[in-house]
C-alpha positions as CSV (number, residue, x, y, z in Angstrom):
1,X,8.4,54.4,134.9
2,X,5.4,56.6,133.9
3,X,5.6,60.0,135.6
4,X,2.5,61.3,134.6
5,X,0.4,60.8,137.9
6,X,3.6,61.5,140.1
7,X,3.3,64.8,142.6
8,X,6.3,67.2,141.5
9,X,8.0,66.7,145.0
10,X,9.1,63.0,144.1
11,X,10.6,63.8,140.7
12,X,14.2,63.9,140.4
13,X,13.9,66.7,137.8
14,X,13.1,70.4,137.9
15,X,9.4,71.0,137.5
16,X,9.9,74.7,135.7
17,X,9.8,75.2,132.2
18,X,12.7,74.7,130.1
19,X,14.6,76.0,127.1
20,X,14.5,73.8,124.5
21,X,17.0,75.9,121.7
22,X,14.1,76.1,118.9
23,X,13.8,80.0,118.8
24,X,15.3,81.8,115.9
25,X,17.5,79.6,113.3
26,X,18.2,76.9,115.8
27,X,17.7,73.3,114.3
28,X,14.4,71.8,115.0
29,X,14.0,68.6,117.3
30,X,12.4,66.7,114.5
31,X,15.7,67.1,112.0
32,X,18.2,66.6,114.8
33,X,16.2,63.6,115.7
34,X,16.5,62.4,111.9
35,X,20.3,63.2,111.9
36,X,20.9,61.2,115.1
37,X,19.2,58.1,113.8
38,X,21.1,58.2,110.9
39,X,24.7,58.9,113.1
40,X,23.6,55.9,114.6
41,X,23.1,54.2,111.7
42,X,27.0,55.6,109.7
43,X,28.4,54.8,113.2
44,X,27.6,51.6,113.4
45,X,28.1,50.6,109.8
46,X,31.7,52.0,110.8
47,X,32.5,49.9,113.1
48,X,30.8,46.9,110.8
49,X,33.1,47.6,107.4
50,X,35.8,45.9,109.9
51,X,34.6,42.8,110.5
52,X,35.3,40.7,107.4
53,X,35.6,37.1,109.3
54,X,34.8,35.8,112.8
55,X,37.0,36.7,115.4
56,X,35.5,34.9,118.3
57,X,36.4,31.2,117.8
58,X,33.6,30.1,120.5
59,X,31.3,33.2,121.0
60,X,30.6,33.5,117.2
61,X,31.7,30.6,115.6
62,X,29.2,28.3,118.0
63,X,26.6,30.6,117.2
64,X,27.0,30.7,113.3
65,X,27.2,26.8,113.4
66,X,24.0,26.1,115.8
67,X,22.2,28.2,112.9
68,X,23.3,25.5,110.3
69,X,22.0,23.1,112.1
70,X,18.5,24.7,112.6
71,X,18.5,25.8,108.5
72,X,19.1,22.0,108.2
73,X,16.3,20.8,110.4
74,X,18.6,19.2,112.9
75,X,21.3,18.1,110.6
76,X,24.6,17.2,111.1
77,X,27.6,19.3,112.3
78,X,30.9,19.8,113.5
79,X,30.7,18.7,117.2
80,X,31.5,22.7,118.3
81,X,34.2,23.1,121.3
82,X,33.2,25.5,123.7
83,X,31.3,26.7,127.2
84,X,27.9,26.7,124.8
85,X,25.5,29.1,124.1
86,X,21.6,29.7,124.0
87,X,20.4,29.4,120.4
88,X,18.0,32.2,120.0
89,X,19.9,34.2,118.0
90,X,21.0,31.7,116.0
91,X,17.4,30.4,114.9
92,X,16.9,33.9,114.1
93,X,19.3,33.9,111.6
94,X,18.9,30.1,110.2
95,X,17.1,31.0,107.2
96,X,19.8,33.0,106.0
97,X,21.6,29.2,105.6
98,X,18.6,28.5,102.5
99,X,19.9,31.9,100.5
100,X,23.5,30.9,100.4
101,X,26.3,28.0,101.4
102,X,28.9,30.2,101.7
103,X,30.0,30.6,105.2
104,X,31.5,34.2,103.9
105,X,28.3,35.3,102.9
106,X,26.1,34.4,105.6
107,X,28.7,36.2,108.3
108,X,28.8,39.1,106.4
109,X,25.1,39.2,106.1
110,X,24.6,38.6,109.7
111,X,27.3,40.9,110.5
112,X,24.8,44.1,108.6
113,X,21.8,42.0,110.3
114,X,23.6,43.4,113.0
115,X,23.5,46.8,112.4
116,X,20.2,46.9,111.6
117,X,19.0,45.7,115.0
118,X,21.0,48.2,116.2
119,X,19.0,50.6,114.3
120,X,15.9,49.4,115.3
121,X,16.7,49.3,119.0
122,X,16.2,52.7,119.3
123,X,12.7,52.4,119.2
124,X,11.3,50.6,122.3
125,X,14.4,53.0,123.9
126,X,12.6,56.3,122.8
127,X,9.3,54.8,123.4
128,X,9.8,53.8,127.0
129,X,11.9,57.4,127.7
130,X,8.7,58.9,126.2
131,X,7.2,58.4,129.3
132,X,9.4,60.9,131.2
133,X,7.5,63.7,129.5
134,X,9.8,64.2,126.5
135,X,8.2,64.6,123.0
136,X,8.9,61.6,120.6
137,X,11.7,63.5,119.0
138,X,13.7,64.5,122.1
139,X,13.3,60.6,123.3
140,X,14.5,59.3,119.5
141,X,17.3,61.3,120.2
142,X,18.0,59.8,123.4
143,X,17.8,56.4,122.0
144,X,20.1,57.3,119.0
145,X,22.6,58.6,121.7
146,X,22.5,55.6,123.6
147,X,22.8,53.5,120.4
148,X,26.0,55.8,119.2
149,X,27.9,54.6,122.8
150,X,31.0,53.0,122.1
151,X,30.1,49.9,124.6
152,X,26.8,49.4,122.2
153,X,28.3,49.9,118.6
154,X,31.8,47.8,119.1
155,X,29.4,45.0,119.4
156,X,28.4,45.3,115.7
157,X,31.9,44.0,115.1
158,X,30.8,40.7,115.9
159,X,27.8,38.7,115.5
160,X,26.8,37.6,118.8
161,X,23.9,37.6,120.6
162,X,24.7,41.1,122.3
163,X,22.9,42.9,119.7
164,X,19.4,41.1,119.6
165,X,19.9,40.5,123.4
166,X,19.4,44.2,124.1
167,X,17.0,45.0,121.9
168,X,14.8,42.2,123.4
169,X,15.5,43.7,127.1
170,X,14.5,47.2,125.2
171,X,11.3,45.7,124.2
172,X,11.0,43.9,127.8
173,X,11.1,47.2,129.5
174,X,8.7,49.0,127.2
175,X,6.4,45.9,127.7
176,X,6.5,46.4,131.3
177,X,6.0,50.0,131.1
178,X,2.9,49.6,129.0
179,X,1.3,46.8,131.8
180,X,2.0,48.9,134.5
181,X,0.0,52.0,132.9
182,X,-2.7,49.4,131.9
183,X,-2.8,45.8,133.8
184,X,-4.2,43.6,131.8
185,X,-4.2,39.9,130.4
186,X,-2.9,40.9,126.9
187,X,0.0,43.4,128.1
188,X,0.9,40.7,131.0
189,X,1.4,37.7,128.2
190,X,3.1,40.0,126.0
191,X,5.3,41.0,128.6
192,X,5.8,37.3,129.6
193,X,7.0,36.2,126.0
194,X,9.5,38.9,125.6
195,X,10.8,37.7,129.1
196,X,11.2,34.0,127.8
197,X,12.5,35.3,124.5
198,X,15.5,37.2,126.3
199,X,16.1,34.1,128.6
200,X,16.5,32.4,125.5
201,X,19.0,34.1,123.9
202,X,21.9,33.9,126.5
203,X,22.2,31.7,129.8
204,X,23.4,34.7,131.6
205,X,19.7,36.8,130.7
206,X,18.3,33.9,132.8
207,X,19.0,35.9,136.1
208,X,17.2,38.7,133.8
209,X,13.9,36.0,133.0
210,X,13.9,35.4,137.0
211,X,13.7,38.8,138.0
212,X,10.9,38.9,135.3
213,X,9.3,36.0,137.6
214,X,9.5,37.5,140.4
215,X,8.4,40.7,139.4
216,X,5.0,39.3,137.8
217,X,4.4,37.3,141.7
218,X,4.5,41.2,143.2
219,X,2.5,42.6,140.5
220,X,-0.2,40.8,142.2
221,X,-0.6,43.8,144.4
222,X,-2.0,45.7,141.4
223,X,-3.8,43.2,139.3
224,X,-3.4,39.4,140.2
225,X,-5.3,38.6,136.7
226,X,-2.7,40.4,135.0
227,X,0.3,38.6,137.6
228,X,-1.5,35.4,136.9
229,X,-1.7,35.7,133.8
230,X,1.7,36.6,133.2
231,X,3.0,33.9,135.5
232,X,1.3,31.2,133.6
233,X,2.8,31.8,130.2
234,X,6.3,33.1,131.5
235,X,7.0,29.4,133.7
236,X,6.2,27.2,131.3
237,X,7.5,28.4,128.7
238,X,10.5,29.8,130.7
239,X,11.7,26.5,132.2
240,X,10.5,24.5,128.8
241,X,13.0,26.8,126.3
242,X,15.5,26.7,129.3
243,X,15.9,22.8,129.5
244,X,15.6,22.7,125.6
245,X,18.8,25.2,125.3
246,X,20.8,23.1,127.5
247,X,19.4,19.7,126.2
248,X,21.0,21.1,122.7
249,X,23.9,22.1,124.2
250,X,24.5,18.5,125.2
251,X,24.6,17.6,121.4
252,X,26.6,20.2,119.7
253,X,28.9,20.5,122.1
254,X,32.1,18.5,122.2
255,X,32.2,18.6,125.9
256,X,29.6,19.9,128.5
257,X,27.9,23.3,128.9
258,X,30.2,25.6,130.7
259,X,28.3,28.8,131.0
260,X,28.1,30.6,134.4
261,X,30.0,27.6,136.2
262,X,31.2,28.3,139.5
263,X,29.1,31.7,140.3
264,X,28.3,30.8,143.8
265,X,31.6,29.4,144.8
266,X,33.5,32.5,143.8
267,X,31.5,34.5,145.7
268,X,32.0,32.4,148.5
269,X,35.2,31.8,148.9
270,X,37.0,34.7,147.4
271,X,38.1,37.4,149.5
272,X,36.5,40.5,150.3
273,X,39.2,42.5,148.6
274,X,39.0,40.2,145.5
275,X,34.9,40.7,145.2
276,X,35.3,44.6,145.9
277,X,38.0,45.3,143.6
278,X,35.7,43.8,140.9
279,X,32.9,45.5,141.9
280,X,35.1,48.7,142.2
281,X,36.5,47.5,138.5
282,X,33.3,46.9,136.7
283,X,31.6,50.3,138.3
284,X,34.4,52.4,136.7
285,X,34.2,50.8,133.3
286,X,30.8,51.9,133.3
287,X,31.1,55.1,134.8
288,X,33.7,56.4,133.0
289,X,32.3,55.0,129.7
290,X,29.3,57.3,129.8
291,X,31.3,60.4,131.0
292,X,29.3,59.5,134.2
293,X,25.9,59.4,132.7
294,X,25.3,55.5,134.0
295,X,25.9,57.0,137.7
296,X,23.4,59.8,137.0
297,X,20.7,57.3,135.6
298,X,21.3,54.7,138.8
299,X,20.2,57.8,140.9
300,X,17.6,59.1,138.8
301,X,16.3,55.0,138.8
302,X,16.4,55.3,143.2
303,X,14.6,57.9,142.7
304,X,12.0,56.4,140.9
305,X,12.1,53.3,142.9
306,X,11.7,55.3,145.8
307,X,8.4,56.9,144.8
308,X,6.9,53.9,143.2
309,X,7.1,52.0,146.7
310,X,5.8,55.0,148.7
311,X,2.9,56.3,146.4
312,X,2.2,52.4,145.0
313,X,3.1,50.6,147.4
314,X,4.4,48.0,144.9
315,X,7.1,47.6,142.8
316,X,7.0,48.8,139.3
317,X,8.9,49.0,136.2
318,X,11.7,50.9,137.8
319,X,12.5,48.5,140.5
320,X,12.3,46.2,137.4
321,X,15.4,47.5,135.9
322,X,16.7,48.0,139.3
323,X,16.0,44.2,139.9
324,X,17.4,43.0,136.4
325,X,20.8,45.2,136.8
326,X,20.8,43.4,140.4
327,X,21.0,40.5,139.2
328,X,22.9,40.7,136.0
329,X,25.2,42.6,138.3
330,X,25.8,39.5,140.5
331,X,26.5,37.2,137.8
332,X,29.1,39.7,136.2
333,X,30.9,40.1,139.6
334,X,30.8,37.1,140.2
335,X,31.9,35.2,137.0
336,X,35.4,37.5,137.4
337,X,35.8,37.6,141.4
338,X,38.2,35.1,141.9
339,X,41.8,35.2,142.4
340,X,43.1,33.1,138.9
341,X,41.5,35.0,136.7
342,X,43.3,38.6,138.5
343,X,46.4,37.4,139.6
344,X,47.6,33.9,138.7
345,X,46.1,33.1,135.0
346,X,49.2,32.6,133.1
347,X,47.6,34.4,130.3
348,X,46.8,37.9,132.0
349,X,43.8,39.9,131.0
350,X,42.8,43.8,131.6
351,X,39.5,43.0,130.8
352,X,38.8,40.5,133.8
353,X,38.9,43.5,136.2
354,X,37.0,46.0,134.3
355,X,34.8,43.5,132.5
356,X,31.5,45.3,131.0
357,X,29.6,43.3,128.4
358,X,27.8,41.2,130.4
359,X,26.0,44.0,132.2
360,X,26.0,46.3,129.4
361,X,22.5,44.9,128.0
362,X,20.8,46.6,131.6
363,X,22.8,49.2,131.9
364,X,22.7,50.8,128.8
365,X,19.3,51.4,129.7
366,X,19.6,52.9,132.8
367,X,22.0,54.9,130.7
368,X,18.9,55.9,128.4
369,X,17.3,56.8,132.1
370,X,20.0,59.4,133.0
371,X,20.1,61.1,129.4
372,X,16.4,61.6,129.5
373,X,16.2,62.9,133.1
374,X,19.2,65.2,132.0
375,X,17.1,66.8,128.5
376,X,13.9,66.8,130.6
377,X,16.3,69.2,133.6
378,X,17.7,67.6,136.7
379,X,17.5,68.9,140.1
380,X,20.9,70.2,141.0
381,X,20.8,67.7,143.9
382,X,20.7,64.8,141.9
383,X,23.7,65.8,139.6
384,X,25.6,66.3,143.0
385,X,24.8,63.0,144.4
386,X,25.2,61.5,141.0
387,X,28.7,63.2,141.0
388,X,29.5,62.1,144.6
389,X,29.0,58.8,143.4
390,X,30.7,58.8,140.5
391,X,34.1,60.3,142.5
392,X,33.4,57.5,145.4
393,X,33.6,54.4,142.5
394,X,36.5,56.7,140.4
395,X,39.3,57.2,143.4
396,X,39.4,53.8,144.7
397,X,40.2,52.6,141.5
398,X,42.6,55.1,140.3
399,X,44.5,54.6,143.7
400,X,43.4,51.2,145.0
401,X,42.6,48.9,142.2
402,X,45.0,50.6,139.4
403,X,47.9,49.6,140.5
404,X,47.8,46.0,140.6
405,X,45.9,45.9,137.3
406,X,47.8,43.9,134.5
407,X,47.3,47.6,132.4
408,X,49.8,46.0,129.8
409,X,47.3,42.9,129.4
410,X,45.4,41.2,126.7
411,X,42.6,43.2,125.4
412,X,39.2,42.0,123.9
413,X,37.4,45.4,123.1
414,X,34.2,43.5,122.9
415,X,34.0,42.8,126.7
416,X,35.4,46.3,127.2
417,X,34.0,48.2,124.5
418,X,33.0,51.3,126.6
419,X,36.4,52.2,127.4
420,X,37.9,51.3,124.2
421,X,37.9,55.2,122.8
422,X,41.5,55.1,125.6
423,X,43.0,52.1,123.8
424,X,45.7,54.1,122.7
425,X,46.6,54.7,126.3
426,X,47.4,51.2,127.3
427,X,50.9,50.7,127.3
428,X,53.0,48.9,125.2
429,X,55.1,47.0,128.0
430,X,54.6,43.1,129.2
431,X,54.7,41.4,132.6
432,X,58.5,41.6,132.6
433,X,58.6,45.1,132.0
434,X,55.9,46.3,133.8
435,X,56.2,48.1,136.7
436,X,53.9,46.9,139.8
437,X,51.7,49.3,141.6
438,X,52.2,52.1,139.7
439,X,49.9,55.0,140.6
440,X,48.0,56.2,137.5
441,X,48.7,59.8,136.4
442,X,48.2,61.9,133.3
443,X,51.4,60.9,131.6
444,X,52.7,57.8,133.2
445,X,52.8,54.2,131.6
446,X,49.1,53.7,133.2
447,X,47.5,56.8,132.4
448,X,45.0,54.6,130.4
449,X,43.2,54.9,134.3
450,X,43.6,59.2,135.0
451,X,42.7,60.1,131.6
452,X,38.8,58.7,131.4
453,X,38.6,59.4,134.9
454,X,39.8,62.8,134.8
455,X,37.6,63.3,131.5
456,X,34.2,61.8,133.1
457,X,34.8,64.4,136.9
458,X,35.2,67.2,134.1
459,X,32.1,66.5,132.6
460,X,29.8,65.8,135.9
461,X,31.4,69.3,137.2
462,X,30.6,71.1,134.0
463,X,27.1,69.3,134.1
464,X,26.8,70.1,137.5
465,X,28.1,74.1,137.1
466,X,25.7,74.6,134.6
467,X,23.0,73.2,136.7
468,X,23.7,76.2,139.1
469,X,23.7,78.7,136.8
470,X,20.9,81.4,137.3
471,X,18.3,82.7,134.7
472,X,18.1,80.9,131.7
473,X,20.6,77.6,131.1
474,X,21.8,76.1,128.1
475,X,19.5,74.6,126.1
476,X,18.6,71.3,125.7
477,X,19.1,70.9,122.5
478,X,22.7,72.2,122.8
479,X,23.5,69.4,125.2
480,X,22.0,66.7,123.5
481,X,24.0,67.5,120.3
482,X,27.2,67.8,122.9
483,X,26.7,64.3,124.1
484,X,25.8,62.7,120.3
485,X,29.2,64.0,119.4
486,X,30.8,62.5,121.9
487,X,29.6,59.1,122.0
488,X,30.0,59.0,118.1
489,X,33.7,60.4,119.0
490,X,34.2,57.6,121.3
491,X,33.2,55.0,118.5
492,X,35.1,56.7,116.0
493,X,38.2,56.6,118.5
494,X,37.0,53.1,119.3
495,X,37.7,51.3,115.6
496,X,41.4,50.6,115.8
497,X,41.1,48.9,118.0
498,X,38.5,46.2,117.1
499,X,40.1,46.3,113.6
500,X,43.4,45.4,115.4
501,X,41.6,42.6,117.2
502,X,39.7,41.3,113.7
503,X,43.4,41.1,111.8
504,X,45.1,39.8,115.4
505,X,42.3,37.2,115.8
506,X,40.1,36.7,112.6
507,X,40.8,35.0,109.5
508,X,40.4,32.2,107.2
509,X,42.4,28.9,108.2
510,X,45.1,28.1,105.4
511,X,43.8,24.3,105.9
512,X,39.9,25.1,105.5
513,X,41.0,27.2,102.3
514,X,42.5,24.0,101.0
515,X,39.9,21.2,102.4
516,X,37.6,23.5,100.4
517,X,39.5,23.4,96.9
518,X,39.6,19.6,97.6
519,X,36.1,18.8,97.5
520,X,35.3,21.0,94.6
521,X,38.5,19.3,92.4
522,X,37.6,15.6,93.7
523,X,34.1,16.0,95.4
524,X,32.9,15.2,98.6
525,X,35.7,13.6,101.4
526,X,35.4,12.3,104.4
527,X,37.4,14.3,107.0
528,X,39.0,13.8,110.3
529,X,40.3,16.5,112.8
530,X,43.1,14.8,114.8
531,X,42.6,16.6,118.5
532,X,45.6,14.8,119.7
533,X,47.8,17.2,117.9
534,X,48.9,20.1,120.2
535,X,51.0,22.4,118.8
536,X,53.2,24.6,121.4
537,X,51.2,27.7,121.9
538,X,48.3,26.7,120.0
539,X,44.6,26.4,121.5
540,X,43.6,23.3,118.9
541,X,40.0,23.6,119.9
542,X,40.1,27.5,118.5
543,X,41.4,26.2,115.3
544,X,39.0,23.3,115.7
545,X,36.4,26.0,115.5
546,X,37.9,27.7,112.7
547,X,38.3,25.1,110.2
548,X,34.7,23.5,110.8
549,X,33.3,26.7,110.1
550,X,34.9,27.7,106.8
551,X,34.2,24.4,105.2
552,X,30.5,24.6,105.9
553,X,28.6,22.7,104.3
554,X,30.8,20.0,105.2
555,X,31.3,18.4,108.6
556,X,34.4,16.9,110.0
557,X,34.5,14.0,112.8
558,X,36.6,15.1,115.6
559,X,39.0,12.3,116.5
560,X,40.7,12.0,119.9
561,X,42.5,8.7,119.4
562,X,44.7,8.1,116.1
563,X,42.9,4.3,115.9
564,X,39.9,5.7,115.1
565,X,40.9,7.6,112.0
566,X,38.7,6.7,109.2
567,X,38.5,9.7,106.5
568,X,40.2,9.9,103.8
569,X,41.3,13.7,104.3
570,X,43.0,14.5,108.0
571,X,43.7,17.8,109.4
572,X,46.7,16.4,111.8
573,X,50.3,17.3,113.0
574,X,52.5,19.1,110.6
575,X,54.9,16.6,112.2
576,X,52.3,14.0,112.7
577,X,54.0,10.7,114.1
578,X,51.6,8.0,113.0
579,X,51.8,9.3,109.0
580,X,54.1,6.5,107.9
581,X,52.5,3.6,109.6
582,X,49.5,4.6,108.1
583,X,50.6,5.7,104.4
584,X,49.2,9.3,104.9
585,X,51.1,11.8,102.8
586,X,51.0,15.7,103.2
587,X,49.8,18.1,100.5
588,X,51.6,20.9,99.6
589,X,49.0,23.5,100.7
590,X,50.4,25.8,103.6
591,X,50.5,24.8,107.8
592,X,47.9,26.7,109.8
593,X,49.0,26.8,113.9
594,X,51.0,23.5,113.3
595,X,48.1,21.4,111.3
596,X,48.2,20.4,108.2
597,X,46.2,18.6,105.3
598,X,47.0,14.9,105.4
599,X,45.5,12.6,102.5
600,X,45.0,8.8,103.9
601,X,45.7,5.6,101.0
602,X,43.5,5.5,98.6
603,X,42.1,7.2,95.0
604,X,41.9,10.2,96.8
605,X,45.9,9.8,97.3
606,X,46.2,8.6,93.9
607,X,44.7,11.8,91.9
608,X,46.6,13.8,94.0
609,X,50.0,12.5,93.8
610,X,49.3,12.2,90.2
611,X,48.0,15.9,89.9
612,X,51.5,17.1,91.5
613,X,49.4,18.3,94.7
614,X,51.2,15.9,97.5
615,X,54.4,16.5,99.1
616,X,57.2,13.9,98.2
617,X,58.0,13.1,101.6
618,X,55.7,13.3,105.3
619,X,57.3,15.8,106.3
């Protein structure tokens, strides 16, 4: 992505000199770059002061337990319910187990763990913009701006792996930035470990490590030591930590990996209309989440492309990204394009047709690509095609894909987190009351879809306007503040809604709360989870989840068949029909979802009763 051997004609900016808004008492670069770091780092921490317990029963909790299990050297857990998850993240954070046993502790210090990778991500971001021709404080402030987005600092409400995971693609780009300037040995094995090391931290960066591959078998046309070099470490090591994620996968999980099932067939056998209105979906969350800069970036990137493959004649860190957004592209397409998960899911989902998080990793950074091509001056012609673009993904939606959107459906800000500054558009009506193929305007019941629209053609028009604009334009420095203070708006605007999500989905099982007191009153139990109790409307592997969670360090044997119920403590039924033939009495502790803590004969049963803490009948 270097631009400093590239002839003036092929860059997508203008090649004059710019204004830069230092003269007189305007505030240097080096203080607004200082001040955008540390937005970046109030914004974040924002967001963070909501997140007080999980609220991702599988995405987190699986996570937070696999870490455990590393702190204890392979020891023994919860068998976790879910589609599983690569572990990187959670090795990462496995020490954090040997400072403290209290599951409250070690989310809330992963949680401000979080933030600070976010923090730190702005550097390989400024580093790799750098090579635009900005000076470090201009690219520090493009980082901080990208770090301030609403789709990058919701996720520091949770403690997945979408934090690390694009901080590691950060550091992949710069790495292939700095081999391209120099092929060599070193850079190419550096490269290759940071290519391994973001495979390994989700299934879906695997499409990300494969590009990687492929990209180090061209590279050959510039240095084949360097693409052999490469090559051999990223393989191995590649297919080695691959197999191992999914061989540990097989033993956590209570059933089989799930991730990224079924890719192929959807895109397959779904209709064309199905696929495009995805595709037309997932391009408008992140268009309009950027105010359009994501569109502008995609054509600065062609450009770049462009010029690599006519003055190189090989492929370089631009088509890179291009490749990696390609592919994570596909896999986010296609893990929504089918016709359940639109139209016939009995639980009904906005996010499914505007789903962002799994491409958000890559496309933030193409993101960072369009707000450094904007401070260093774009060529008018690239803000109109970039605006072209951005109208030709915008009115399809508003007037195609809009109005057979579930608008009034569930929301997980998370997977939508760019868009989540409009959340208090969405309306408050439910499938009965909805009205079908309703056309969004400004002030109907589906205006969530004309407002962000409307806002991001405003802002590509006034971009584009003051692109035209003889003499001397508005500085850069001007413009850079504009868009800090509107993606740290966006957060701000963002937060009600993840803290409605965090009190709507979070907390600490009643049961768990209790199991707890139990063990510290009587000691250590043995404890059963009865999975044959199903409550009406309750997921029992979420509160599954839950409870083996909160009363880490302890684990709990999942049972699927009342005959093999062994412990002395069970989380069962609150109505559970095989209580009296096997002389199990309730406490008197409160029913979480429809379980209950159920104490089997024994001395266990006997303190208790005698202690005034059992119920005086089963039920």
């Amino acid at each position: 992505m270097t631009v400093a051997d590239a002839p003036p004609s092929w860059l997508p900016w203008r090649t004059e000199g710019r204004t830069d808004g230092l003269t007189g008492q305007r505030v240097p670069w080096t203080v607004l770059a200082v001040l955008a770091v540390l937005a970046v780092l109030a914004l974040n921490s924002y967001i963070a002061l909501g997140a007080v317990t999980p609220s991702f029963p599988f995405d987190e909790v699986t996570l937070l337990e696999y870490a455990k299990y590393f702190a204890e050297g392979g020891g023994t857990i919860t068998p976790v319910e879910g589609a599983g998850y690569f572990p990187g993240w959670a090795m990462v954070l496995a020490p954090l187990w040997w400072l403290t046993s209290s599951p409250g502790v070690f989310y809330s210090a992963v949680i401000w763990i979080g933030v600070a990778v976010a923090v730190i991500t702005i550097v390989p971001i400024a580093a790799t913009v750098r090579r635009f021709g900005l000076p470090w404080q201009e690219a520090v402030v493009v980082g901080a701006i990208v770090m301030s987005m609403p789709s990058r600092a919701v996720q520091s409400d949770y403690t997945m792996s979408e934090k690390p995971l694009f901080l590691a693609i950060a550091c992949l780009m710069l790495a292939a930035v700095r081999l391209w300037e120099r092929p060599t040995m070193s850079r190419a094995a550096v490269f290759s470990l940071l290519a391994v090391a973001t495979g390994f931290l989700h299934s879906r960066a695997t499409v990300l490590l494969v590009a990687c591959l492929i990209w180090l078998l061209l590279f050959a046309l510039r240095s084949w030591r360097a693409s052999l070099a490469g090559l051999v470490v990223a393989a191995p090591l590649g297919w080695l930590t691959y197999r191992y994620a999914m061989s540990l996968n097989e033993e956590l999980l209570q059933g089989r990996f799930k991730q990224g099932l079924n890719l192929t067939e959807n895109l397959s056998t779904a209709r064309p209309s199905i696929i495009l209105r995805v595709v037309l979906g997932q391009s408008w969350n992140q268009t309009v989440a950027t105010l359009g800069i994501f569109v502008i970036g995609a054509v600065v990137l062609l450009c770049l492309i462009g010029r690599e493959l006519r003055r190189h004649r090989a492929i370089g860190p631009a088509s890179l990204l291009g490749a990696m957004f390609l592919g994570i592209f596909l896999v986010s397409v296609a893990s929504w394009a089918n016709e359940e998960s639109l139209y016939l899911a009995d639980w009904r989902r906005l996010d499914a047709w505007i789903y962002g998080r799994y491409m958000e990793p890559v496309t933030a950074l193409i993101v960072a690509v369009g707000l450094a091509a904007l401070l260093r001056g774009l060529r008018t012609s690239v803000l109109a095609v970039a605006a072209l673009a951005a109208l030709a993904i915008i009115v399809p939606t508003v007037y195609w894909v809009a109005p057979d959107a579930p608008t009034w459906g569930y929301v997980t800000p998370a997977h939508i987190g760019g868009v989540m500054p409009w959340s208090g558009l969405l309306p408050q009506s439910d499938k009965e009351s909805w009205t079908w193929g309703l056309v969004p305007t400004l002030t109907n019941a589906n205006r969530f879809w004309a407002v962000p629209s409307l806002s991001t053609v405003v802002a590509l028009a006034v971009l584009l306007a003051l692109s035209l604009r003889p003499g001397r334009r508005v500085p850069t420095a001007v413009t850079a503040v504009a868009l800090l203070v509107a993606a740290g708006v966006g957060t701000v605007a963002s937060d009600p809604a993840t803290d409605r999500f965090q009190e709507r989905e979070g907390g600490v099982p009643a049961i768990a709360v209790e199991v707890s007191d139990i063990e510290s009153t009587y000691g250590p139990q043995s404890i059963d989870y009865d999975r044959t109790c199903k409550p009406r409307g309750v997921n029992n592997a979420v509160v599954q989840n839950y409870v083996s969670y909160w009363i880490l360090p302890t684990s709990m044997d999942v049972v699927f068949d009342p005959a093999d119920i062994e412990a002395d403590v069970v989380l069962g039924c609150e109505d559970w029909p095989q209580a009296q033939a096997l002389g199990a009495v309730p406490t008197t502790g409160e029913v979480t979802d429809g379980f209950r803590v159920w104490v089997m004969p024994g001395a266990l049963q006997d303190e208790m009763r005698a202690d005034g803490r059992l119920a005086t009948s089963g039920s």
